[in-house]
N, C-alpha and C positions, 0 to 999 in steps of 0.2 A: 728295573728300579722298583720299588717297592711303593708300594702307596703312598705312607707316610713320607717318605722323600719326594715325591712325588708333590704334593702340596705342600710342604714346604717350598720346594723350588718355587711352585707358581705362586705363591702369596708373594715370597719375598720378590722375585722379580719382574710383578704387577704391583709394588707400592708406585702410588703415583709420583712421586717427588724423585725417585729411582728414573720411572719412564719417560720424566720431564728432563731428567739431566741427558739420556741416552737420546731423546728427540734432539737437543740442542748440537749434539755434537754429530748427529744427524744430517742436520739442517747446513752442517761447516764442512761434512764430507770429510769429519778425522777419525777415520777409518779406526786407525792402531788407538787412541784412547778409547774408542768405543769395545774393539777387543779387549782391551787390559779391564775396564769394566765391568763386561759381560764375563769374561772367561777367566778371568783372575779376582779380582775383586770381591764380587757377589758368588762367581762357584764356590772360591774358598770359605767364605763366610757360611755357607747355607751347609757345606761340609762337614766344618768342623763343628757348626750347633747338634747338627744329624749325627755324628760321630756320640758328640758328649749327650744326647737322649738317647743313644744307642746302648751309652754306659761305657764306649771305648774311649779311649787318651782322644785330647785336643785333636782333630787332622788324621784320625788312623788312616794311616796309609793303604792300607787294601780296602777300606770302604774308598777312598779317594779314588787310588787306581781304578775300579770295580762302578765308580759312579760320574764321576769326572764328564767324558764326555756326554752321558745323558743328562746331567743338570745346565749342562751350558744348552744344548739343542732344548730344554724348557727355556733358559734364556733369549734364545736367538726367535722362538717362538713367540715370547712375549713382545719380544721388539719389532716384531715383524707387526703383528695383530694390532699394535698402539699405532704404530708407525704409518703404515700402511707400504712402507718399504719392500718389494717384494725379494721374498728368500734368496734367488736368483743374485739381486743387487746387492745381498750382501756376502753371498758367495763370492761375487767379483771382486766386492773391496778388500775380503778379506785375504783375498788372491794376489791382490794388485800389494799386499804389505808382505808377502810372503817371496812374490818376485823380486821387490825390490831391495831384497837384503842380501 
């Protein structure tokens, strides 16, 4: 990942009112909105701005492809460091919504 995406990812998901929301659902152990958040919400958001400073269409799909999982792991990073959650814990939750479907 590239610098510039790079800080991006981390600006956008260390604004505090973002960390405030991901602490509360947190705190409820809901697992699947916390993923939909972290890994849908905010990835595609920090995407498609990086796409269009890029100068590609809305969402290019081979930057997405190509960046995807490293902006979510800045995510899961961030969440961990506010949180105090450790990586491990949320490996398991994220585990525990994958088993149960």
């Amino acid at each position: 990942m590239d610098e510039k995406l790079r800080e991006l990812a981390e600006a956008r998901y260390r604004q505090p009112m973002f960390l405030k929301a991901l602490f509360e659902l947190a705190l409820d152990e809901q697992w699947f909105d916390l993923q939909h958040m972290v890994q849908h919400d905010m990835a595609k958001a920090i995407l498609a701005d990086y796409s269009l400073e890029q100068g590609q269409d809305y969402l290019n799909q081979k930057i997405y492809f190509d960046y995807w999982e490293d902006v979510i792991e800045v995510g899961w990073n961030a969440f961990c460091a506010h949180t105090g959650v450790p990586r491990e814990k949320v490996d398991k939750g994220l585990a525990s919504l994958r088993d149960g479907f």
